[in-house]
N, C-alpha and C positions, 0 to 999 in steps of 0.2 A: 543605535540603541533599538531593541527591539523593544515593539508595545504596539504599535496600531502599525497595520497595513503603508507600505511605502508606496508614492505616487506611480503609477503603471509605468508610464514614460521613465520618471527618473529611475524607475529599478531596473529597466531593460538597458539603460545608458549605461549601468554600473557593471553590468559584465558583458556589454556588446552585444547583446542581443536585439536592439535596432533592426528591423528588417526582417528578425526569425521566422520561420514560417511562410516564408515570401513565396516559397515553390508552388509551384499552380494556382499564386495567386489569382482573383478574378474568376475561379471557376465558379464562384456560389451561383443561384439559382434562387427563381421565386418558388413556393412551395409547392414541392408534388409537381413541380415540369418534367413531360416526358420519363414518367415513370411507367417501367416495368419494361421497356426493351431490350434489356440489357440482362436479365436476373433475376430473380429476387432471394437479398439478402436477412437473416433477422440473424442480431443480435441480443445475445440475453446480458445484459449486464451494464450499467452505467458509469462505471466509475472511470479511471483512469484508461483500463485496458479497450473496453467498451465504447464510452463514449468517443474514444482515438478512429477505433477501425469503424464506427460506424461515420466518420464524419469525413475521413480519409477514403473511404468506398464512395462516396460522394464525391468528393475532390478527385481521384485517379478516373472516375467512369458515373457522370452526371446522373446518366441516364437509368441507375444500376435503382432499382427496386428496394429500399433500405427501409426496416425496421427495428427500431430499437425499443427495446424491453424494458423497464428498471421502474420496480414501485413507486421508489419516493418521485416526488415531484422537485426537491429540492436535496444533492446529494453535498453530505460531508466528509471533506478528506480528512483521511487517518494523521497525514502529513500534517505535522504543528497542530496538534489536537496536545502534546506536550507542551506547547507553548502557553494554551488556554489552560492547561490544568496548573503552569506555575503562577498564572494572572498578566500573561504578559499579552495576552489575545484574547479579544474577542469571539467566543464562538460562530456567532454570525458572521464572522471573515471567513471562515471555511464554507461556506456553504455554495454551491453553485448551481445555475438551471441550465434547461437544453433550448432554450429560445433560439439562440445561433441555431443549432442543427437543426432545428423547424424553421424557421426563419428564411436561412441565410440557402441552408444547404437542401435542403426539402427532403430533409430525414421522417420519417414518422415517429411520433415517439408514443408510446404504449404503457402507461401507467397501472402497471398490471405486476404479479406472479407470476414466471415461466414456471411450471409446478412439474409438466413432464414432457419427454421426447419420445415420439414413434418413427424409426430413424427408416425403415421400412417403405411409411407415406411421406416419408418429410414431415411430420407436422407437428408444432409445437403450442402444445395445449396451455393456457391461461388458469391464473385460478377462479377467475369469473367466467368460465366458461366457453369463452372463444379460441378459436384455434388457427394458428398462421401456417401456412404453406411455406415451405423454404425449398429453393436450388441449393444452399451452400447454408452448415449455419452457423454462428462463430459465439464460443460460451465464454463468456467473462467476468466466473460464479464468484469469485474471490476465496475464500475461505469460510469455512465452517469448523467448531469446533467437536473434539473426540470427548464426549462429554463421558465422562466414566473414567478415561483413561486413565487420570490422575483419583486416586483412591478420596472418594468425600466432595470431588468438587464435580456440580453439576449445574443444571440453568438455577435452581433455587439458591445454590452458593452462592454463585456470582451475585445474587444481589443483595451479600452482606460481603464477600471479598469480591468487588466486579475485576474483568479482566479490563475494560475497556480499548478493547482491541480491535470494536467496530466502533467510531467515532458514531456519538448519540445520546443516548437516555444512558448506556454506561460510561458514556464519559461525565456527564452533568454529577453522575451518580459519586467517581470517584473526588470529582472536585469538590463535590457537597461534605466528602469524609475529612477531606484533608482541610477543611475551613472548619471543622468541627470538631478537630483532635487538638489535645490540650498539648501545651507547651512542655517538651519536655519528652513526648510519646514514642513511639517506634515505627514507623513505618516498613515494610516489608511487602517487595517484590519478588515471586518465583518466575525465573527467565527457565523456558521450556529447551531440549533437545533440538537439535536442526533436523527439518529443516522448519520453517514457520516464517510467517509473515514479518517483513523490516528487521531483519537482522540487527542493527542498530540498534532498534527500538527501545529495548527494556533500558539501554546505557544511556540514552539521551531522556530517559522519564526519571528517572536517578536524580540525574543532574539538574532537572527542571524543578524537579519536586523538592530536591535538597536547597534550589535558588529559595524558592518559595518559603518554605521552613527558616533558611538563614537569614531573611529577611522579617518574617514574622512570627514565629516559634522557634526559637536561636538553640533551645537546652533541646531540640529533638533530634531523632537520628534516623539514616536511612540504612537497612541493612538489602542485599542486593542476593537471592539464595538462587546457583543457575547450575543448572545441568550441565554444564559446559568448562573444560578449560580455559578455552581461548575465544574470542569474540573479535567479531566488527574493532575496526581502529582501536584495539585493547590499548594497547600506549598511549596515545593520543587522549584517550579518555581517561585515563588513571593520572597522565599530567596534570588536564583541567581540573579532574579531582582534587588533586593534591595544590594547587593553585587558588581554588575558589573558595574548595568546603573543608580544607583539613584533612581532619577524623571523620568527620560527618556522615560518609560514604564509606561501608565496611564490603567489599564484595569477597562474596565465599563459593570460590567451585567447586567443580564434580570432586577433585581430588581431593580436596579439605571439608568433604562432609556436606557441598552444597546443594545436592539433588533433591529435589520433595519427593516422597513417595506418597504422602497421606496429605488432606486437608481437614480441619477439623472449622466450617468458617462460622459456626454458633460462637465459639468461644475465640475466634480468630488467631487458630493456633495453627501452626506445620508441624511435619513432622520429616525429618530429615533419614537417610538409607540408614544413618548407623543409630538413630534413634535418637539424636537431638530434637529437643523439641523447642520452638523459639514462637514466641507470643507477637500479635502486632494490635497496635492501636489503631492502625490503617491497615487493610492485607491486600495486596493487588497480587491475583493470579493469575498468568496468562500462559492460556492452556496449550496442550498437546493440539496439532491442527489438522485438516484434511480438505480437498477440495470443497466449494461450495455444492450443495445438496442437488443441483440440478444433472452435475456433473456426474454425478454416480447413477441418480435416474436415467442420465442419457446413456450408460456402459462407456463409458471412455474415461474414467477413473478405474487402475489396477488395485491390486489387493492394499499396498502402500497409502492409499487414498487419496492419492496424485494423479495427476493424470502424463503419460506418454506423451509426447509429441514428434511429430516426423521435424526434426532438424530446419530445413530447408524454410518451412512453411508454417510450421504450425499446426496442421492438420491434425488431427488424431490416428493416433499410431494403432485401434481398436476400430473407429469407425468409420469409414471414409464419406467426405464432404460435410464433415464437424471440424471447425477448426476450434484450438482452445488456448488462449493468452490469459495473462497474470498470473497473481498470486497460485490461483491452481495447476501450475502444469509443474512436470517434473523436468526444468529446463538447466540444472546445473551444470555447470557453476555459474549461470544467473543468478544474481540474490531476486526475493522477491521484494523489488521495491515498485511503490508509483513508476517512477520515469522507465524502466523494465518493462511494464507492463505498456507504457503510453508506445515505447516503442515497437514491443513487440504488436500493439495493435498498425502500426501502417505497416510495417512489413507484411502483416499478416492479412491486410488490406489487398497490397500491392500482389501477391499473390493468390488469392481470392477474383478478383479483375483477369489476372492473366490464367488463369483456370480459368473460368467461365467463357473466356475468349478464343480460350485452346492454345494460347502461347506459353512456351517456356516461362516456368518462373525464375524470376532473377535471382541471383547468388546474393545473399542475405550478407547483414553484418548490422549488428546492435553494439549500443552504447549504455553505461549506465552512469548516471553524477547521484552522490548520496552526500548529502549536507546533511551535520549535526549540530545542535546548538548545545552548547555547556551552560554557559553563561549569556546575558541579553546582548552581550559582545566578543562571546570567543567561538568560534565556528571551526569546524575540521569539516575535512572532506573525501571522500574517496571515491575514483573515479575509473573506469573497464571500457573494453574494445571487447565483442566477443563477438567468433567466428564459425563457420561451419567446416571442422579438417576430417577427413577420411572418416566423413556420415557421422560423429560429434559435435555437439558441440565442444568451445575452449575459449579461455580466454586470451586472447593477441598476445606473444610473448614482448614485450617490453612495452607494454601499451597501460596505459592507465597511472594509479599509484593512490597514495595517500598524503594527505598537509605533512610537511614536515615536521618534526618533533622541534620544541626547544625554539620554534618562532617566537620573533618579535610580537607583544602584545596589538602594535597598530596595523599586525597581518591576521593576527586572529578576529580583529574587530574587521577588517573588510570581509572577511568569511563568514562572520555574519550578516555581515549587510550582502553579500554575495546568494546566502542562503535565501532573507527574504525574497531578493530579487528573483533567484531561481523559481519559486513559490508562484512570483506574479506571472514568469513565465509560462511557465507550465500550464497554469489554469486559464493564461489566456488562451493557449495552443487549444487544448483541449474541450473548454466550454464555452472558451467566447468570453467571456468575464472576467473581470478584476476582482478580486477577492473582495467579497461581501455585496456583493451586486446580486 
C-alpha cells in the first residue's frame, strides 16, 4: 500500500538491490582533500542528472576539483510529486540535501544561480556575483518552459491553471485546487507534444488525481486533452483505467479533437484545433518545453531548444568541454526521465575523468526503469538498454520492455511496492538519503 515512505533496507530487499552502488565503494573522502590536482569540474544543476555526475567525478577521480551549483538548499523530485497530489505522500518525502556530497565526497556545493557562460575564459558567472573558473563544465538545467507557445498561457496563467511540472509552490498550488473543488467538478489536464519531460507523466496524474476524487469527490470527472495519439504504456494505462475509475477518466487525442491551441485560465476554459471549447473546475496545463535557461546562455541549445549532444559522451555537439545531461539534451530515443538523467550523469562523469586524463573514453551504454502508479497498489513498468551504433544513439534491439497486459492483481501490487522501492533506491544513489531525510 502506498502512503508513507517504506523502510530503506526493506525496500532495497524487495527488488535486490542490497549492495547497489557498491562500485568504488570506500572511495569517500573527508572534505575538500586534495583538491584541485586533478581539474577542476563545476556543475550547474542539482537534481538527478547533476547531483549524479557531480558525486561520481568524485568517486571515479578523488582528487578531481568539483563544484556543484543549484540554488535550493533542499531539492524536490518531480518523481511521486503525483503521489502527494492524490494524498498518498508526504511532500517532505521528496525532499533531499547534499550533506553526502559535502560530507562524504568533498564536493562543494554553491547555493547560488548559474545566470551565464563565457565559454571563451571558462567562467561561469553566479547571480550574486561570483564567478568559477572551469576545465570541463557539465549543465544539468533541466527544463524551462516556452511560455507563449500555447496561446493565453503564461507565468501569470499558471498560477490559476498551474502546470506543476517543477515539483514546489506549483505543486502545493495544484493540490490546494483539487481540495477545493466541489464534488461533482471537472478536472482537466492538457498533455503537450513530444518531446517534454516524463513522458509518462500526465497518465500517471490522471490516475492519481482520479484516485483522489474516487475516494473523496465520487460525482467528479477527469478529462485528459493531449496532443498526442499514442503515449507511454497507453495499454497498460487505459487497463488500470478501466479497472480502477470506470468512466471516470475520458482521454481525447490529437485525432479526436484533443490538441489545445488557446488557454483561456481567468475563466479556466481551453479551447481545442477545431474549436471545442471544454470548461474545468481544476485546469492543469503542462506546457510546450525547452532546455533550462542557462543552456541557451551558454550556446549549446539549437534552434529546437534542445540541446545536441556528441553520442559517446555527452559533450556538446556546439561547444566543446560543455558537457550536457538530463531532461535538456536532445538524446532520443531516451525518454526524459530521472533515472536517464542519474544515468546519463556517471557516464558522463566517466568520460569527463578520462578526458581530463587524456585516455580513451569508454564505449557507453545506458539503461532507463520508468514505474508508474495507477492505483496505491497497481504499478506498471517500462524498462530500455540504449546504445551507441554507427555515431547514434538506439535502443538495444530486444532489450527492455513493458508489465504485461492482463496481470494478476498480486503482480501489480508488487510493482507498486517495486516502484516505491525503486524511489528509495535511487535517492539513496544519488543524495545519500532516505526519502524525507
Amino acid at each position: 500500500m502506498l502512503g508513507k515512505p517504506v523502510n530503506r533496507r526493506e525496500a532495497l530487499k524487495r527488488i535486490g538491490l542490497m549492495g547497489a552502488g557498491a562500485v568504488l565503494a570506500g572511495c569517500g573522502l573527508p572534505a575538500y582533500a586534495n583538491r584541485g590536482s586533478n581539474g577542476r569540474v563545476v556543475v550547474v544543476g542539482g537534481g538527478f542528472g547533476g547531483a549524479t555526475a557531480a558525486k561520481y567525478l568524485k568517486r571515479f577521480q578523488p582528487s578531481l576539483d568539483v563544484t556543484l551549483v543549484e540554488p535550493s538548499r533542499r531539492y524536490y523530485t518531480c518523481p511521486f510529486t503525483n503521489l502527494y497530489l492524490a494524498g498518498l505522500r508526504d511532500f517532505e518525502s521528496l525532499g533531499h540535501d547534499y550533506r553526502e556530497l559535502e560530507d562524504t565526497y568533498g564536493v562543494r556545493v554553491v547555493h547560488d544561480l548559474a545566470e551565464d557562460v563565457d565559454v571563451d575564459r571558462r567562467r561561469l558567472k553566479l547571480a550574486e556575483g561570483a564567478e568559477l573558473s572551469w576545465d570541463r563544465l557539465i549543465l544539468s538545467p533541466g527544463i524551462d518552459f516556452r511560455w507563449g507557445a500555447l496561446e493565453g498561457y503564461d507565468e501569470a496563467a499558471a498560477e490559476k491553471a498551474p502546470h506543476a511540472w517543477k515539483a514546489g509552490p506549483q505543486t502545493h498550488l495544484l493540490r490546494a485546487q483539487l481540495e477545493e473543488m466541489e464534488d461533482g467538478g471537472n478536472f482537466v489536464l492538457v498533455a503537450p507534444e513530444n518531446p517534454f519531460r516524463c513522458p509518462p507523466g500526465p497518465y500517471e496524474r490522471v490516475s492519481l488525481v482520479a484516485h483522489y476524487l474516487k475516494h473523496n469527490k465520487p460525482r467528479s470527472k477527469v478529462l485528459l486533452l493531449d496532443a498526442k495519439d499514442n503515449f507511454s504504456k497507453q495499454g497498460l494505462f487505459m487497463e488500470g483505467w478501466a479497472e480502477h475509475y470506470g468512466d471516470m477518466i475520458e482521454w481525447v487525442g490529437l485525432s479526436d479533437d484533443g490538441r489545445v491551441i488557446r488557454v483561456d485560465a481567468d475563466r479556466l476554459e481551453v479551447e481545442t484545433e477545431f474549436g471545442t471549447i471544454h470548461r474545468a473546475s481544476v485546469l492543469n496545463v503542462v506546457p510546450p518545453q525547452k532546455a533550462g535557461a542557462i543552456a541557451q546562455r551558454a550556446g549549446v541549445a539549437d534552434e529546437s531548444g534542445w540541446v545536441p549532444v556528441e553520442p559517446n559522451t555527452f559533450e556538446s555537439s556546439r561547444v566543446p568541454g560543455v558537457y550536457v545531461i538530463g531532461d535538456a539534451t536532445e538524446a532520443a530515443p531516451m525518454p526524459k526521465s530521472g533515472f536517464v538523467a542519474s544515468n546519463q550523469g556517471k557516464i558522463t562523469a566517466r568520460a569527463v575523468v578520462a578526458d581530463l586524463a587524456g585516455r580513451e573514453v569508454p564505449e557507453a551504454s545506458w539503461t532507463n526503469t520508468c514505474y508508474s502508479v495507477i492505483a496505491p497498489e497497481w504499478g506498471i513498468t517500462v524498462a530500455n538498454v540504449f546504445e551507441v551504433h554507427n555515431g547514434d544513439l538506439r535502443e538495444v534491439p530486444g532489450s527492455g520492455g513493458v508489465s504485461p497486459s492482463g496481470a494478476a492483481a498480486s503482480f501489480r501490487r508488487n510493482e507498486a511496492l517495486y516502484a516505491e522501492a525503486w524511489y528509495a533506491g535511487i535517492t539513496q544513489d544519488v543524495w545519500g538519503t532516505r526519502p524525507g531525510e
